[in-house]
N, C-alpha and C positions, 0 to 999 in steps of 0.2 A: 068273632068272625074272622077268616081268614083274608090277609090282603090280598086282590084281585092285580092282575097285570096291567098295565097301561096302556093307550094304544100304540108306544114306541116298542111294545115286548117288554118291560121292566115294569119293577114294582117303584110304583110312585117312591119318592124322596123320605129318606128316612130309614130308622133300623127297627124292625119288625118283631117282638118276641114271642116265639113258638116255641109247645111243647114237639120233642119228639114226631109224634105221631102225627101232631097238626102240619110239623112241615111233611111228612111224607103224602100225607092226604092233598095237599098242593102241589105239591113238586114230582112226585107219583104217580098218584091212584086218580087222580083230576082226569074228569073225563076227556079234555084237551091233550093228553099223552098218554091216551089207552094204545096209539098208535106207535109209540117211543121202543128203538132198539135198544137203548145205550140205557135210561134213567134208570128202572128196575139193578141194572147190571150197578150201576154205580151208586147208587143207594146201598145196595149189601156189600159193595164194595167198604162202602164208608162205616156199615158195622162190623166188618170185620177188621177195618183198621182200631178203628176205637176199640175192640173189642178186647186188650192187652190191657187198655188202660184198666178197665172194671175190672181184670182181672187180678190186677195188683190191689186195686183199691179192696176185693173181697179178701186178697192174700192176706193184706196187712193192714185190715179193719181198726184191729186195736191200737197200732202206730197209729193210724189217720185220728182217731177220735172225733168220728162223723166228718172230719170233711172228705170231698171228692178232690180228684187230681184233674177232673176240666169242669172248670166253672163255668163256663159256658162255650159256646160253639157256634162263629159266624162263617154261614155261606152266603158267598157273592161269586158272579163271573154268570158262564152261563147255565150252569143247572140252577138260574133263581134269575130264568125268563122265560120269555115263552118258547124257545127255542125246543125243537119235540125234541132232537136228538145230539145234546150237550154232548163233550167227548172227555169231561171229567168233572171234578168236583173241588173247586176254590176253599179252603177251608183256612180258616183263622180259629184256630184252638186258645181257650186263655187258660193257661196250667197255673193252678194254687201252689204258688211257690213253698209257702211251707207244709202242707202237703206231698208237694215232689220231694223237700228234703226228709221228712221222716219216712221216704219210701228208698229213697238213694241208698247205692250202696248194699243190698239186699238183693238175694237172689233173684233174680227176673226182671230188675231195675232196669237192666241194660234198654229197654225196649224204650225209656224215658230219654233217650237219646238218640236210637237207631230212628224212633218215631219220624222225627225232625234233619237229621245228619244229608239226606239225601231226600228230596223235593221229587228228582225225575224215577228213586227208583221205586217212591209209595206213587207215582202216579202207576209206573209200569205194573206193579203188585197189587195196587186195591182202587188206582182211578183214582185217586184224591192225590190232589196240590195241598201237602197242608203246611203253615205258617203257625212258627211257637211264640207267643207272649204271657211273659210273667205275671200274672194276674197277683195283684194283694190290697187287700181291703187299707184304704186309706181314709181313716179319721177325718183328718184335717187338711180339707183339700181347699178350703179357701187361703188358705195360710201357707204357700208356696215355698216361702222361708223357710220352715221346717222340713220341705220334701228330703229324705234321705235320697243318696244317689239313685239307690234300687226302686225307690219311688218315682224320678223325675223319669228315671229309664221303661218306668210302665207307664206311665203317661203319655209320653214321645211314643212308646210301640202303639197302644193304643189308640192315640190319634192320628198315626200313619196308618194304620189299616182302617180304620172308619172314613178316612179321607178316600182312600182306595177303593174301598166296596161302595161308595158314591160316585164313583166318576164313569164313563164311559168313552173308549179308545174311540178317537173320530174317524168318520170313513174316509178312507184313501191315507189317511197319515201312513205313510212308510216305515218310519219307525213308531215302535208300539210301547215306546215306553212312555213314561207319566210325562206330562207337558203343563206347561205354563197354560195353551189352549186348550188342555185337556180337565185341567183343575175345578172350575166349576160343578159343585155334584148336580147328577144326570141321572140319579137311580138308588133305590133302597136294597137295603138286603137285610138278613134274616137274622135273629140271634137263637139261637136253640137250648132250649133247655133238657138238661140231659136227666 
């Protein structure tokens, strides 16, 4: 069953995991934003940004040896409220680091960079805000001790943006970045499965 809005416009507290289609069926096709200028535009928006990455991942199937280069995919902000007509798409990408490296370096790689390098010019080009963290399966995550750097460094991105896509900017605050009063989460968002 798909999560329903709350009556603030946001999805109750928590991170949400959806196939594909399921978020589009919510965040889309939901008879709530049959009226929507923008969501249709920025949903294909968002597949045509991703759409580089699968396309390396079919390049270079045989490097990858079944894995993908996004492990998963959080939207937060406002295309994941009630709002009809969002004016883009918040995206947290988490890239399988070894993965991206048996892709590096190889023809068409360069996209594994240009993806992330510049925020304001994939909003201008496909409407999505997106944000890169190194994704890597870690073992032994009770045991802290052991984190390698690369490990303690995805854990810290990780739980800056889960903390992020829970909080909600308060009204009239003049400045809009993250706050001490702003810190409490205020809101769930979605994790997508690709």
């Amino acid at each position: 069953m798909l999560p329903s809005f709350a009556a603030n416009g946001f999805l109750p507290l928590g991170r949400y995991s959806l196939s594909v289609g399921e978020a589009e069926d919510m965040l889309v096709r939901a008879p709530e934003f049959q009226g929507s200028d923008t969501r249709q535009v920025l949903w294909d928006g968002l597949h045509n940004y991703l759409e580089p990455f699968f396309a390396l991942e079919d390049l270079y199937a045989d490097a990858l040896d079944g894995r993908t280069l996004i492990h998963r995919v959080w939207l937060g902000g406002s295309f994941v409220s009630a709002k009809t007509d969002p004016g883009n798409i918040d995206a947290t990408l988490l890239i399988d680091v070894e993965a991206e490296r048996a892709v590096r370096g190889r023809p068409g790689s360069k996209w594994l960079t240009t993806a992330f390098q510049s925020r304001d010019n994939m909003l201008r080009k496909y409407g999505v805000s997106p944000v890169r963290v190194g994704y890597r399966p870690v073992g032994h995550v009770f045991r802290p001790e052991r984190f390698t750097a690369e490990e303690r460094t995805y854990f810290m991105e990780r739980g800056v943006w889960d903390d992020w896509w829970q909080r909600c900017r308060l009204p009239g605050q003049a400045d809009r970045s993250p706050s001490h009063e702003s810190a409490t989460p205020a809101r769930g968002y979605l994790e997508v499965r690709l």
